[in-house]
N, C-alpha and C positions, 0 to 999 in steps of 0.2 A: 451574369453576376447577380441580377435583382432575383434569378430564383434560385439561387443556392446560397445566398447571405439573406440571414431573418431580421430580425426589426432590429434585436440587441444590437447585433451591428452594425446596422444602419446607425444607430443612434451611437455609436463608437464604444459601448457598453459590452463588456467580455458575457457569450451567448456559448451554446453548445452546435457547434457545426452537425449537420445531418443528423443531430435526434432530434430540435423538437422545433416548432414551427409554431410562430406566438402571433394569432392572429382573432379577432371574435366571428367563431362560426358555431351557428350553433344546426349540432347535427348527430347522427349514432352511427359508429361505427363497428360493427359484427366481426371478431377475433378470429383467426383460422380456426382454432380448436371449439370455437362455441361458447367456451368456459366464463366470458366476460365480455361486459359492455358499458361505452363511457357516454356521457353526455355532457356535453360545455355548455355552461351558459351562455348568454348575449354577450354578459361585460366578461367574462373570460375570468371569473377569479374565482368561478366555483364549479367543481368537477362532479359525478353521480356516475358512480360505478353500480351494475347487477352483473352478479353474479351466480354459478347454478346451486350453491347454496340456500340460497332465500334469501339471503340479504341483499339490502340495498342502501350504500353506504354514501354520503357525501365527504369531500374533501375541500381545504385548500388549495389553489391550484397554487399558488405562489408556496406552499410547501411542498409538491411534487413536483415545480420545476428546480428548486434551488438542491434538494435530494442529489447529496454527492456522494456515489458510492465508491467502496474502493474497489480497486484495479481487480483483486481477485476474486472479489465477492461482486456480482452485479446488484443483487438485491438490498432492499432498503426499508426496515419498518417503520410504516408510518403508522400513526395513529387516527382515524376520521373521528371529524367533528361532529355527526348525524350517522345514525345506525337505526335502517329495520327491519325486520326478519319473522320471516316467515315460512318454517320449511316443514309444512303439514298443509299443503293444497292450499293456500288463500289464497286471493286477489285482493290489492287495498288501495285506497286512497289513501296519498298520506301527503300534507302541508309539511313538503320539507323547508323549514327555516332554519339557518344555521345559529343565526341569532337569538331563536326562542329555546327554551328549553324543553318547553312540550309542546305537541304541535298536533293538528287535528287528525285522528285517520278513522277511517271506517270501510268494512268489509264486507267487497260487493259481490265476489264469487267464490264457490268451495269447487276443488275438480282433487286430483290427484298429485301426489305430490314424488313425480316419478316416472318409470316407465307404465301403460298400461299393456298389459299380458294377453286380456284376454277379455270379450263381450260375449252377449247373450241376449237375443231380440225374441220376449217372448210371442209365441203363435198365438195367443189366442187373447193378447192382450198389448196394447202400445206403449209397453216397458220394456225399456233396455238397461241392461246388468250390466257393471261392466267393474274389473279387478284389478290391482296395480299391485306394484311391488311395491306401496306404502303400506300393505296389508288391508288399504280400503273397500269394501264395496260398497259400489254407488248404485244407487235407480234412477233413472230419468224417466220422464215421461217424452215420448215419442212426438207428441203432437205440438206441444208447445215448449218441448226442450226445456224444461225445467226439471231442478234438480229437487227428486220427492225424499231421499233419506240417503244416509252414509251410513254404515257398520264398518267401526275400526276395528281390526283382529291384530293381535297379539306377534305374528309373523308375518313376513312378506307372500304374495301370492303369485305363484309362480306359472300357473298353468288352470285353464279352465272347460267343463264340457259340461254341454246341454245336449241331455239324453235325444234321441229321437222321436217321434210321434209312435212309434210301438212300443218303444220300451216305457216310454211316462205320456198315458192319454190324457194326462191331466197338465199337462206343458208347463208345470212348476215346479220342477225341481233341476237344481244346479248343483254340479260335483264341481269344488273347488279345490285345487289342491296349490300347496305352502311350502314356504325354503325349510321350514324345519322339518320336514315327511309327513305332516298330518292332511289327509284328505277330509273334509266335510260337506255332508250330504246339505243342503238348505233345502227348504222348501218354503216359496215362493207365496204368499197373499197379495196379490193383485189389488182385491178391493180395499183392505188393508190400504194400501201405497196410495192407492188412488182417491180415497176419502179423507186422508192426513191435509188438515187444517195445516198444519204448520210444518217447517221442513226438521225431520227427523236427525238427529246425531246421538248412535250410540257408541260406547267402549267396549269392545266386550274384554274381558278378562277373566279369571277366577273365582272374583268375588260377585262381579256383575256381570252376568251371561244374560245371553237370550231371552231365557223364558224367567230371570229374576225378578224378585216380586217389586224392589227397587226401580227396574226399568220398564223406560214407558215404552207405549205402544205395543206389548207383547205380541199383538196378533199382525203382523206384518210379515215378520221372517221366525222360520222353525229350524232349530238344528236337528234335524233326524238321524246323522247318523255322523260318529267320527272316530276315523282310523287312522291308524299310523302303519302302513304298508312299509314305508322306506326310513332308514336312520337319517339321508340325507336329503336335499331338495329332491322334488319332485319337480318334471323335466315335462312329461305328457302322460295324459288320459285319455285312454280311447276304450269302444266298444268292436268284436269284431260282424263279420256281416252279419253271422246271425244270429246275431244280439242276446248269447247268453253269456261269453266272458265280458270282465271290464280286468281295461290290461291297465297297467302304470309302468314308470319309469324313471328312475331317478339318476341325477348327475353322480357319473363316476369315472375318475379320471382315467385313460389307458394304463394297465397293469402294465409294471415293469419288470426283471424279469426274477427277482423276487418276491412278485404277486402271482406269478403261474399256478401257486401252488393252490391258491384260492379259489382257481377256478371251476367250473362245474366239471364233472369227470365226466359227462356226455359230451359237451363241448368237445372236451380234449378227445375225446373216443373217436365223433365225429368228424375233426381234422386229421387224425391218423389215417381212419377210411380213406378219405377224402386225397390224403398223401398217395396209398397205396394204389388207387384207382384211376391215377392222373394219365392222361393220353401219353405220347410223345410230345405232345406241347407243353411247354412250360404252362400251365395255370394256376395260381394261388388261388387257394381255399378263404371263400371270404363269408361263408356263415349264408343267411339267410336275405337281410336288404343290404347290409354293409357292404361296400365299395373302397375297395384299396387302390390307388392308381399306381403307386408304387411301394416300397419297404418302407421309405423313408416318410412315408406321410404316415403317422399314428392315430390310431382312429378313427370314427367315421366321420366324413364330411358332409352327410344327407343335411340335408335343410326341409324337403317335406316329400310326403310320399301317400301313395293310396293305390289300393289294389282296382284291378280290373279283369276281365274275361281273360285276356292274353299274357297278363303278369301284372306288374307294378311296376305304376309312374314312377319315379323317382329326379327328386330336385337335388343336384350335388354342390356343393360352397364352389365359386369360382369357375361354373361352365358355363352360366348363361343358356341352359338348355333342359328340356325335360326329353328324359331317358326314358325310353320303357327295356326292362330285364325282367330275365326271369327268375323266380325265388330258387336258390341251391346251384345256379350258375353265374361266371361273371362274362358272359355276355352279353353284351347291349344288341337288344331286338332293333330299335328303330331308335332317331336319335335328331330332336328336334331342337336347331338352336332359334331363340327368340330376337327379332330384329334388333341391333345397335343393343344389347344389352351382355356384351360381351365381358361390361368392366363390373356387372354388377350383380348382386348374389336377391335371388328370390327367396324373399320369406314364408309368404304365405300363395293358395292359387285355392281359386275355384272353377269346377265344370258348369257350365250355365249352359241354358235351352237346351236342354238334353244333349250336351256331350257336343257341340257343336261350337261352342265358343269356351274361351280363356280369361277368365279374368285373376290378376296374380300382382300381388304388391311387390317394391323391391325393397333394397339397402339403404334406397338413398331418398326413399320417400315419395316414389311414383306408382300411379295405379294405373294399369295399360290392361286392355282388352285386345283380344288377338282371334281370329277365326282359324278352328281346325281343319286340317285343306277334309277336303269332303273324300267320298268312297273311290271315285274314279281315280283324285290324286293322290291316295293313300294306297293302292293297288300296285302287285307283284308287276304286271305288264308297266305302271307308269313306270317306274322303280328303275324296272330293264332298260327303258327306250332313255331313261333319261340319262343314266349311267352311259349308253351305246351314243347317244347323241354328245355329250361330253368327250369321250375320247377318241371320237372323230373330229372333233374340235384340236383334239393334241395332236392326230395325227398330221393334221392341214398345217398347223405349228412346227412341227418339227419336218415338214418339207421331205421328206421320200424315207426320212431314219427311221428306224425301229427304237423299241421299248428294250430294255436289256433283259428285264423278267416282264412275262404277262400277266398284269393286274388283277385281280379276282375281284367280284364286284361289289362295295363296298357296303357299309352300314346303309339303309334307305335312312334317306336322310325324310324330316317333316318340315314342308315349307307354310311356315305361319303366316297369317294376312293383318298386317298390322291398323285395328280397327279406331282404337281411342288412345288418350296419350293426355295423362292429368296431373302435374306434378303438384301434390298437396303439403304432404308433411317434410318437417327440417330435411335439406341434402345432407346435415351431416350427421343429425343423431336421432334420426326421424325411419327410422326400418320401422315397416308395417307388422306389427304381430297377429291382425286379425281382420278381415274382411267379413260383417254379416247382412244380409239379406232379409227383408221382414218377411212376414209370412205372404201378403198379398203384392211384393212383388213389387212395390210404390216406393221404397225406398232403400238407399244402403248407406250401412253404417262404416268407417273404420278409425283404426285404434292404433300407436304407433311406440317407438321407444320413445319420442319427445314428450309423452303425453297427453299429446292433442285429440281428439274423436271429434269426427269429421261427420256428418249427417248429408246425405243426398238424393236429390230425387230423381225419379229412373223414368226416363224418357226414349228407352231402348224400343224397336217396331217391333221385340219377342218378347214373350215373357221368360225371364229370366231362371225362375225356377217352376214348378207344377203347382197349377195352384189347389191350394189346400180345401180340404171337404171339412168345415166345421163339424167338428165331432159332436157327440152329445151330452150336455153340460153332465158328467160326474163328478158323484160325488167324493170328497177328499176319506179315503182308507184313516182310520184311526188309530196313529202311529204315539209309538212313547215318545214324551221331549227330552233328548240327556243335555249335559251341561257341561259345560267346558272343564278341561282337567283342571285343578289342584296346582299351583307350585309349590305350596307347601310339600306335598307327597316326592316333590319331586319330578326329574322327566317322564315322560311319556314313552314309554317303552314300544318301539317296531315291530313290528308282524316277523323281521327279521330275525332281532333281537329274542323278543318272544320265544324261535323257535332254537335262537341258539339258548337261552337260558334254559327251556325245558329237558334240550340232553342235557345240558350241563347237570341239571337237577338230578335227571336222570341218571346218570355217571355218580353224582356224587350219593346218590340213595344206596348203589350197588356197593358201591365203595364203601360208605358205613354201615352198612348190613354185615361186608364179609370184616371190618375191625370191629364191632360188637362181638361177632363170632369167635373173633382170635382171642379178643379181650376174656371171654369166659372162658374158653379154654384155659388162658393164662392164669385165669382167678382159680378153676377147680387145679390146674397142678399147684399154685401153689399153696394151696390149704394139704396138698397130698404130700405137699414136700415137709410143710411145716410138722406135718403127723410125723414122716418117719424123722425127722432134727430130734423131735421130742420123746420120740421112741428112743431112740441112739442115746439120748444124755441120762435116759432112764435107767441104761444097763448099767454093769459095774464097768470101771475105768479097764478093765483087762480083756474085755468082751467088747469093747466101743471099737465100731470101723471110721475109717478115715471117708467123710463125706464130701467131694469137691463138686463144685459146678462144671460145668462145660467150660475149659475157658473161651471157646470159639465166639458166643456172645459178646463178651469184654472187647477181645481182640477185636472180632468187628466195629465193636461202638469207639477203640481206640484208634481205631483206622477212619472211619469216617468223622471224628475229630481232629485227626490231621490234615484230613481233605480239609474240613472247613476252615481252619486254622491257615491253611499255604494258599486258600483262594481271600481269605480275609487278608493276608498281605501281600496276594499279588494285586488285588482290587487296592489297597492301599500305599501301594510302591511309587505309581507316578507322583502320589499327592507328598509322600515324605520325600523321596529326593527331590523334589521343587522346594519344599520346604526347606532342605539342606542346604541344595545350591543359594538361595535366596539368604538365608544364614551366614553361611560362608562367605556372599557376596558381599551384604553388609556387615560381616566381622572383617572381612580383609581393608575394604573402602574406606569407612567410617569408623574402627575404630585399631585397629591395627597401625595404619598409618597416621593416627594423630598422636601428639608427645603426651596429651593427659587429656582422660576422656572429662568430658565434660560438666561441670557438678556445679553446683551453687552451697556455699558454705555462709552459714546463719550465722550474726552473732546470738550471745545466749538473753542478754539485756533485751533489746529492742530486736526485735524476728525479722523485722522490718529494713535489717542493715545488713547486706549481704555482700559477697564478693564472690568472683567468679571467676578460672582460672584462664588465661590466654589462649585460644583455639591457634593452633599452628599444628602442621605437617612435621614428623620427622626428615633428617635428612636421610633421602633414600641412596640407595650405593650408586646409583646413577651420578649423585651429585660428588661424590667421593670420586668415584671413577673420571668427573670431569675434571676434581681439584688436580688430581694427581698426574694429567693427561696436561692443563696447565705448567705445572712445574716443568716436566719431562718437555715441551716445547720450549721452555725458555731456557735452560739448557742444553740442546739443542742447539741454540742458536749464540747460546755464549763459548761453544766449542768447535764454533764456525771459524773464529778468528780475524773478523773485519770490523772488531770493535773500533781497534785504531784510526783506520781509513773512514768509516764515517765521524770522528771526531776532529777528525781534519777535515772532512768537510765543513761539519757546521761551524769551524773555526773559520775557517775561509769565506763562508757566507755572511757571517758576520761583519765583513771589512766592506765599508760603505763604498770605497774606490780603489780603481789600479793605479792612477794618475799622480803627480807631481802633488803634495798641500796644495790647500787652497789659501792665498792670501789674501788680507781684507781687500777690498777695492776702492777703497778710499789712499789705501798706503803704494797704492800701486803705481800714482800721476805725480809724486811727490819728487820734486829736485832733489839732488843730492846735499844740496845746498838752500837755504830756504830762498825767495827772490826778492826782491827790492819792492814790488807793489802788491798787494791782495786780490788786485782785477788780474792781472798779469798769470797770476798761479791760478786762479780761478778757471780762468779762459783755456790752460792747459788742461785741467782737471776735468773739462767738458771735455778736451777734446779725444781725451783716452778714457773714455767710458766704454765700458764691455759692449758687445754688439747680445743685447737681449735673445736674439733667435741664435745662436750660438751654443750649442752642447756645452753644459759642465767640465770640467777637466776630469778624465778617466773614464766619461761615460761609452765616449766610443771606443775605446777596449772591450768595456763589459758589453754592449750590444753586439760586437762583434762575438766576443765569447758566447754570449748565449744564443746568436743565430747558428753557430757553430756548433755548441752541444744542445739544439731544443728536442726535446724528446726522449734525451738518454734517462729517466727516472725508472727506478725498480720497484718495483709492485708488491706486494704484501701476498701475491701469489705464487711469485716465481719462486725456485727454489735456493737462490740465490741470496733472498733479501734477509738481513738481519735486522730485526729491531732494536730501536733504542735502550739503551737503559731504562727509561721512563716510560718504556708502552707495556704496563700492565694493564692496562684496563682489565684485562677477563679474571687476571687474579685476583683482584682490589676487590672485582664485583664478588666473588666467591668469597675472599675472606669478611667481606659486608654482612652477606649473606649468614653466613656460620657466625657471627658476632650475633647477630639480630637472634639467631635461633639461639644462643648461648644465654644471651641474658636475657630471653620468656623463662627458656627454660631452669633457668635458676631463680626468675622470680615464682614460676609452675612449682616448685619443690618446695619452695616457702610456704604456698598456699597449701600444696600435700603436708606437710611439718604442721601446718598451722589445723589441716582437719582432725591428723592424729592425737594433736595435743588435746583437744577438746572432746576426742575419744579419753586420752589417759583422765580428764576432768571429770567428763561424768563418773570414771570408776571412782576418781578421789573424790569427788562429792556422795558417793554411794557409801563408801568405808567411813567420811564422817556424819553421816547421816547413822548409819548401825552404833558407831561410837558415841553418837550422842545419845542413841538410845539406851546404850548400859547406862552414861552417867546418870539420866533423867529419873533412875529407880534409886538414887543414894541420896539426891539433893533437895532440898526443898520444893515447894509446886511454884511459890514467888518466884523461884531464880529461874525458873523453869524457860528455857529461848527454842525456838523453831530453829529446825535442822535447813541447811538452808537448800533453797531446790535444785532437784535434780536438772543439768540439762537435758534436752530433748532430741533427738535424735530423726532426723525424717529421711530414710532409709532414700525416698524417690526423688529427694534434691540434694541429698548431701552424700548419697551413695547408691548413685542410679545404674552402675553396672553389677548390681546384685542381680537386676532386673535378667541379665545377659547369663547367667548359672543355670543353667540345664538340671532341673531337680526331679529325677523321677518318681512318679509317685507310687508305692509298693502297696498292692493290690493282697488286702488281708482276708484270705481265705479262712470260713468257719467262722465258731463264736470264740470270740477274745477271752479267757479264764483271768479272774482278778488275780494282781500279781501275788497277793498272800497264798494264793490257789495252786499259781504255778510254780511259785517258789517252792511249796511243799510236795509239789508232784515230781517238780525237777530232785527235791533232796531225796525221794526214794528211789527215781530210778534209779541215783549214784548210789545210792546206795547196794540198790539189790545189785547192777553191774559191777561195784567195786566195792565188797565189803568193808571195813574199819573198823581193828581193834579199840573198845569201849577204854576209856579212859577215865581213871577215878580220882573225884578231888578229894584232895586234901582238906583235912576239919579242919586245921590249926594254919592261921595264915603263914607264908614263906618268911622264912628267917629274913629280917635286914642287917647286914654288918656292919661294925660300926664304923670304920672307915667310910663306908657310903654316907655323905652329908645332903640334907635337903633344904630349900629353904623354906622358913614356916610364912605362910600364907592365909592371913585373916580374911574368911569370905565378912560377904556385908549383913548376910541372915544372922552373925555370931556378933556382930558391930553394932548395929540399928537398935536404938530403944523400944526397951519390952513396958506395957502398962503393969504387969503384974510385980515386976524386979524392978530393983533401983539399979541404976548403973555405978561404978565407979570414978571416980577422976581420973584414972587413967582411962576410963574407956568412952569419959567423956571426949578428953584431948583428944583420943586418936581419931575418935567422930568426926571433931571439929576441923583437926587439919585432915581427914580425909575430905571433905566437902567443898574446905578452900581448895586445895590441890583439882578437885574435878572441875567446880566453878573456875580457876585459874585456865584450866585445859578448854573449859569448855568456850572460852571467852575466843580464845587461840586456835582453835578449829573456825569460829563463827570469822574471824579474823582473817586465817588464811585462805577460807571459801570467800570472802568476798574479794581478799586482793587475786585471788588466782582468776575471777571473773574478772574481774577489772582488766588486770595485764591481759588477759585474752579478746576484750572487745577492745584497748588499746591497740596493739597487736595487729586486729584485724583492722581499724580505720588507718593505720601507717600501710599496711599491704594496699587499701585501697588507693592513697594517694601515692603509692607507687607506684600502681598498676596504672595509671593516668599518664605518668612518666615513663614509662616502659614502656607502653602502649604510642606515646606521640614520638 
């Protein structure tokens, strides 16, 4: 119990059973995946997580134990109180205090910030190169491990090769190659590196390259050369034996089987062959080092390889053994697996002491030396004997039986001598990607995925490789320096790329050479057509021939605008009917099924006071179909006929007893006669008192009755049962129901009545707004009153299913002719298609008869005083009461437009305080 209960409960304090363990130890413990690491302090309240980001974060630890996650989610964001980071190669010292705000640090190491790829130990100098997938290269100095300069590049570096002593006498130059496909050549200054005062960090980029007049130290590192072979990473560079190609490689994932089509047509040529010339054995055609074990493994699983006299090594993922085969067939010559190294994959291997010894890094971070069995135990006779002494071992096994087929002799197996055994870098993320070897033979380097590079000295009784004949000091060829590409220009165009662009080019040069060609054709016919058109309209009209095109042209150009036209809306078919459905789904949902869509109606006074109609569901027939499914059960049940029978029941349940009245029990002891003393009657009166535990009168009938019928009740399921008069519940609930929906919905039609109305206002505020403007030209400018304003209308709150009208929009083909334009074109057509007799007017105006009466009508231009005429008295009066009569109206319009505003925000504030009442 004291170790699977933690302190919390000890101290009777509610703790988390089996996650967490609250005790002060301070100590690191290393995560299965590698990805994180904690450190507890002394007093346990503050936690230091690193992680393989670069940061190094501290926490509360009383806020990551009280972190209560939920059930579904285990994870939990916290936020740390201290944060530092650094994911570009540093090492730092840093004074974490939680409590300060800034805190001391200072920076004691630069290395790589990543995997390292790939080294380089130059021969004729005690520097080592070495390149990472942070796009760094680094130099060190060999002797005292220091680090002489860093060049940042722009990409990650993926792969690396240092020519050999024939191909570069000058042992400084390094082919690096990058995740983005570009290889570059450097070349190496030695004395450069090794006279640098101080430790060197350049960027290179665009702007700041190499040989930039900005950056220092120019004479250190030279770019000589830089290509772009591959569009995508680049995987390996090698040189072959004799040393005039340089081959590359880049990552490309296994073609599928609509990438067949890319492949190279020798390829393809060469496994047809390869088909048709197959023995009776099944053997699949595996190319040249490629190894297929079976169908199902896609692509090649080599890890490393190298030629030799008798074929090529080859290292394969997951065997633990170095193979030798021969190139163009897939059988394995000889087939050597390495001791206990069955679980683990070889990354890298070198021949050492001439081909006599193994040295080979693995997966998980060990570097093992191994001896090649020698002549005698690599020999056809050992091979035999050892095979023959094996299966005289099986025979002694299986005691006098035989074999059921006779075994043929197998692969010669190579028995390794397991010599050294160094386990250096991480087991888990710690694979070796390079082993190098100085030139004399005194040291080795290696290099891993964790980052680490490892320095060693060689205490082996052979020399490891030949030792080298110092050449004679040359001097360095004088080469151009280029500069790093442009982003502005843009990418960097492949050797790939390059060659597909140049057919492209090529294709498309042929291509506009033979439509220039058509094009002038087409230009001389139609200056040839144009002569005879104008020839043709030259003659007389009785001489002129009928001149048509071809129609074959048309028709085709009409045909392949229908193609385009049924592929423009077959490409467009999925997206409209989603659209449809999507339509449909919210016209039927949202607004179909509601009694009144949705709106907010303004008063016209203050905009500010609005009202809003009630959101409710119509009744759907469901609910109709339940009313009337209702009835037809209670009917049902009222032409059952057992109304009677249960009204005698409840009649009869109602009778509190079977038994005799009850009489008081005071009247019960009383003489018939009263007696002579009050003790005397008293003492009687005790002595006929009820016996308390005594049954009621009637009760034991009714006990007996109901132990006799317990049980007999009818169920509400059986088909027997009738219900009471008073058991409507499910009616009650539905006429509830249909009440509730009755008067929204009649207060809903109010609020409709009430938007309408204040559509018919704006129009009657429009009509007296035009009326006030005749009057304003008859009456003085004093009397002169503003028209009162129009209301306003906001289509997308007070009439937001406009928004829902489907308005297509008609797509006007050509130039638009102004309507005086068209009107006059339209009256000739009609004309020329339907002639019309000219019609001549009359000089002398149409008779009026005199029966026809009019009434006479004074405008106001024959009214209004003139400066030059005097007016009359009579045409004063009529001025004068013409003016009252307008001023009289005009009073009476400004009149009715205010109370019609009025009753209309009136109106709406009683709607509102109905709808409150409606609403509760």
């Amino acid at each position: 119990m004291a170790e699977t209960f933690t302190g919390l409960k000890l101290k009777g304090e509610l703790g988390r059973f089996g996650k967490t363990e609250i005790c002060d130890v301070l100590g690191v413990y290393p995560m299965p995946d590698e990805k994180i690491q904690f450190m507890l302090s002394p007093a346990g309240d503050e936690v230091t997580t690193i992680s393989r980001d670069g940061c190094v974060r501290a926490w509360y630890w009383d806020t990551v134990e009280q972190a209560d996650p939920p059930e579904d989610d285990p994870y939990v964001e916290l936020n740390p109180v201290a944060e530092t980071c650094d994911a570009h190669g540093g090492i730092w010292t840093v004074d974490l205090e939680i409590d300060k705000i800034e805190c001391n640090h200072r920076k004691v190491a630069t290395c790589h910030a990543g995997s390292v790829v790939g080294m380089a130990a130059l021969r004729l100098h005690p520097i080592l190169i070495t390149v990472g997938e942070d796009g760094a290269l680094l130099a060190y100095n060999t002797d005292n491990q220091a680090l002489l300069a860093r060049y940042q590049f722009p990409s990650a570096a993926t792969c690396l090769l240092y020519p050999p002593h024939d191909v570069d006498p000058t042992a400084q130059i390094i082919i690096v190659g990058y995740g983005d496909g570009v290889m570059r050549t450097l070349l190496i200054h030695p004395q450069g590196l090794m006279s640098a005062t101080s430790f060197l960090d350049v960027r290179i980029h665009s702007e700041v390259t190499i040989h930039s007049e900005n950056s220092v130290n120019v004479d250190t590192v030279d770019l000589i050369s830089l290509l772009k072979p591959h569009s995508k990473s680049l995987t390996q560079i090698t040189i072959n034996t004799q040393h005039t190609l340089l081959v590359t490689m880049r990552h490309r994932p296994f073609p599928q089987e609509e990438d067949l089509a890319s492949l190279d047509e020798e390829a393809l040529k060469a496994k047809e062959d390869a088909e048709k010339d197959k023995d009776e054995e099944e053997e699949e055609w595996i190319g040249e080092i490629q190894l297929i074990e079976s169908e199902s493994m896609l692509g090649t699983t080599i890890t490393w390889a190298a030629y030799c006299e008798e074929g090529v090594w080859v290292i394969q993922r997951d065997t633990g053994a170095l193979l030798l085969v021969k190139p163009g067939q897939n059988k394995v010559l000889k087939y050597g697996p390495f001791p206990d190294a069955w679980c683990e994959d070889i990354t890298v291997l070198k021949f050492i002491c001439d081909g006599r010894y193994l040295i080979f890094g693995t997966n998980t971070g060990y570097i093992r030396v191994v001896r090649m069995p020698t002549g005698e135990e690599d020999s056809v006779e050992h091979h035999f004997m050892t095979w023959k002494l094996a299966q005289q071992k099986l025979l002694k096994k299986l005691k006098g039986r035989r074999l059921a087929k006779e075994e043929t002799q197998p692969t010669p197996r190579l028995d390794f001598t397991d010599y050294y055994y160094l386990p250096m870098h991480d087991n888990y993320t710690g694979a070796i990607t390079c082993i190098e070897i100085s030139s004399d033979g005194s040291r080795m380097f290696t290099c891993g995925r964790d980052g680490n590079i490892f320095s060693y000295f060689i205490n082996f009784p052979e020399p490891l490789i030949p030792e080298l004949v110092p050449p004679k000091r040359l001097e360095l060829p004088r080469v151009e320096k280029l500069k790093e590409p442009s982003t502005v220009d843009g990418e960097l165009m492949s050797h790939e790329q390059l060659k597909q662009k140049e057919e492209y080019d090529k294709m498309m040069a042929i291509a506009n050479a033979h439509k220039k060609h058509v094009r002038e054709q087409l230009a001389e016919l139609t200056v040839e057509y144009n002569k005879i058109i104008k020839a043709n309209r030259a003659l007389p009209y009785s001489q002129q021939i009928d001149l048509t095109l071809d129609p074959r042209p048309i028709a085709e150009q009409e045909k392949l605008l229908d193609e385009a036209k049924a592929l423009t809306k077959r490409k467009l078919a999925h997206q409209l009917e989603a659209s449809d459905l999507g339509y449909q789904k919210m016209y039927s949902r949202n607004i179909i099924q509601l009694d009144v869509f949705p709106f907010t109606l303004k008063a016209i006074r203050d905009p500010h006071v609005m009202i809003r109609p009630l959101r409710q569901k119509n009744l759907s027939q469901a609910f109709y179909d339940q009313f009337d499914e209702v009835h037809q059960k209670m009917a049902e049940a009222a032409l059952r006929g057992r109304r009677a029978e249960s009204v005698t029941r409840r009649t009869m349940a109602k009778k509190s007893s079977w038994g005799p009245p009850r009489v008081a029990s005071f009247l019960l002891g009383l003489p018939p006669r009263p007696s002579h003393t009050l003790k005397k009657a008293w003492q009687e009166h005790l002595s006929r008192k009820p016996d308390p535990n005594a049954m009621p009168p009637g009760a034991a009938e009714a006990l007996k009755e109901a132990e006799a019928t317990i049980g007999n009740r009818l169920l509400k399921t059986q088909p027997d049962y009738v219900a009471p008069p008073g058991h409507n519940t499910q009616l009650r609930i539905c006429m509830t129901r249909k009440e509730i929906h009755d008067i929204k919905r009649e207060f809903n039609e109010k609020v409709l009545d009430l938007r309408q109305h204040k559509l018919r206002l704006v129009d009657r505020m429009k009509s007296i707004g035009e009326r006030l403007t005749e009057i304003r030209a008859e009456i003085p400018h004093n009397k002169i009153k503003q028209p009162p304003p129009v209301p306003t209308i906001d289509d997308d709150l007070e009439f937001p299913e406009k928004n829902l009208e489907i308005k297509p929009e008609v797509i006007q083909t050509g130039t638009k002719l102004p309507s005086n334009v068209a009107k006059k074109v339209q009256e000739r057509k009609k004309s020329l298609t339907h002639p019309q007799q000219r019609v001549r007017q009359p000089r002398v105006p149409r008779f009026v008869p005199i029966t026809e009466s009019r009434p006479l009508a004074a405008s106001w231009d024959l009214l209004k005083a003139k400066p030059d005429q005097e007016s009359s008295a009579i045409e004063v009066d009529i001025r004068e009461r013409r003016i009252t009569r307008h001023l009289y109206e005009q009073d009476m319009l400004l009149a009715d437009a205010a109370m019609s505003i009025q009753q209309f925000d009136s109106r709406l504030g009683q709607l509102q305080r109905e709808r409150i009442r409606v609403q509760a």
